[in-house]
C-alpha positions in Angstrom: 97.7 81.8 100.3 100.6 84.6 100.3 104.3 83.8 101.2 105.1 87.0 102.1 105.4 87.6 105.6 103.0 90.5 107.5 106.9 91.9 108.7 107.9 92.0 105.2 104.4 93.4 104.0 104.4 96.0 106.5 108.0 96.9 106.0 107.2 98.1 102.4 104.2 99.1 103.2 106.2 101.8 105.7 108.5 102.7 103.3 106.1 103.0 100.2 102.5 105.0 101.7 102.6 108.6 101.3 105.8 108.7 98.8 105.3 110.1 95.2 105.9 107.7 92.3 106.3 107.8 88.2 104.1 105.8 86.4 105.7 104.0 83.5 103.2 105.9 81.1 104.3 109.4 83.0 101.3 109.8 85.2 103.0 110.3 89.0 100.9 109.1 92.0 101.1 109.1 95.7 100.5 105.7 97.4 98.0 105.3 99.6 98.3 101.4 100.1 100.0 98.1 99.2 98.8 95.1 98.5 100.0 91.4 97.8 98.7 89.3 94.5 98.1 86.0 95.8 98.7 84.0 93.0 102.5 84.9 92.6 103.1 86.8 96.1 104.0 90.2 94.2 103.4 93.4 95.8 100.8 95.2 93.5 100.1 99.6 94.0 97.5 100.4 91.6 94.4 102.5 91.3 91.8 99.8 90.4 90.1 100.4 87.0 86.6 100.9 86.0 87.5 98.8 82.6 90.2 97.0 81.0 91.1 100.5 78.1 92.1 101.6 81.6 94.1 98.7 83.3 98.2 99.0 83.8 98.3 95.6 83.1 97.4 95.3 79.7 99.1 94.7 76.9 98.9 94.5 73.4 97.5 96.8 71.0 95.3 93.4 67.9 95.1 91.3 70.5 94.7 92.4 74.3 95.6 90.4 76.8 95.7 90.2 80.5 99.2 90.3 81.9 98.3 89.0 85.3 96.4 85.9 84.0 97.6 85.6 79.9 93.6 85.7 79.0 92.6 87.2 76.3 90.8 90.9 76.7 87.7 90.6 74.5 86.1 93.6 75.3 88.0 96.7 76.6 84.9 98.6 77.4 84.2 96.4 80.8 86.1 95.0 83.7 85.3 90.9 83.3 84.1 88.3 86.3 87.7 86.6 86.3 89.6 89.8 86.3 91.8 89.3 89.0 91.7 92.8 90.6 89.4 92.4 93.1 87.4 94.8 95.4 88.0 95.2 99.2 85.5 93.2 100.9 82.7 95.3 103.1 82.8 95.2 107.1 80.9 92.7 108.8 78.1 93.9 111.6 79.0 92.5 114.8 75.4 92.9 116.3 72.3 90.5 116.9 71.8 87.9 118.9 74.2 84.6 118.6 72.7 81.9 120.0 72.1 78.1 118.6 69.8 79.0 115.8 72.1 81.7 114.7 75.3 78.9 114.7 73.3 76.2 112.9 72.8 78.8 110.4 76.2 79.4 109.2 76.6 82.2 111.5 80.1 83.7 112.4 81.3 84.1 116.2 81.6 87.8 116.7 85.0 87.4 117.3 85.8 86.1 113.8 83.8 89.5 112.9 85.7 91.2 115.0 89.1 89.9 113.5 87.6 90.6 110.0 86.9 94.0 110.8 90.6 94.7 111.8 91.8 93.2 109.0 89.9 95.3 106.7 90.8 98.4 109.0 94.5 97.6 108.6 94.5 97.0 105.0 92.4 100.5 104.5 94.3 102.7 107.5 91.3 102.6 109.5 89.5 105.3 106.7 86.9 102.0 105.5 83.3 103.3 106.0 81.7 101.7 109.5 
């Protein structure tokens, strides 16, 4: 779990989205979000990558390697399983019937749903696809 606080994410966040940046390779980019790498509570604003030839954070030219995890890059050509860029996870539906059965099921209360669904909304701007 993150140490940063929602005040401090949402601080940067105001004073990052919608500015122009320089790349460290040259390429400038406009930030469109921010987001918080829960493994050592930095703030990371990337474009995700189709595949690791891609990735800002690798390094080494023999022998790539993963700067966010130190693993070793074996193939450049794909984006592995424990690459720790991951997607943003989809909506949940918050219709259907909720009774017992539902529950017993492993079923979520609508209002965890509900919560879910404005988390995803905040992180995205409110622009993720209904």
């Amino acid at each position: 779990m993150s140490n940063v606080s929602v005040e401090t994410l949402e601080k940067l966040k105001d004073s990052m989205v919608g500015r122009r940046y320089k790349h460290f390779k040259g390429r400038t980019y406009v930030v469109t979000d921010i987001a918080v790498h829960t493994e050592s509570d930095e703030i990371m604003v990337i474009d995700t990558p189709k595949y690791c030839a891609l990735c800002v954070l690798r390094s080494g030219v023999l022998h790539p390697f993963c700067r966010v995890n130190n693993r070793d890059i074996t193939d450049l050509s794909i984006r592995p399983e424990w690459c720790p860029l991951k997607p943003l996870p989809e909506k949940m539906k918050v219709t259907g019937l909720y009774n017992g059965e539902y529950f017993k099921a492993g079923g979520k209360l609508p209002s965890y749903k509900i919560g879910w669904n404005d988390c995803i909304d905040e992180i995205t701007g409110g622009n993720a696809d209904d």
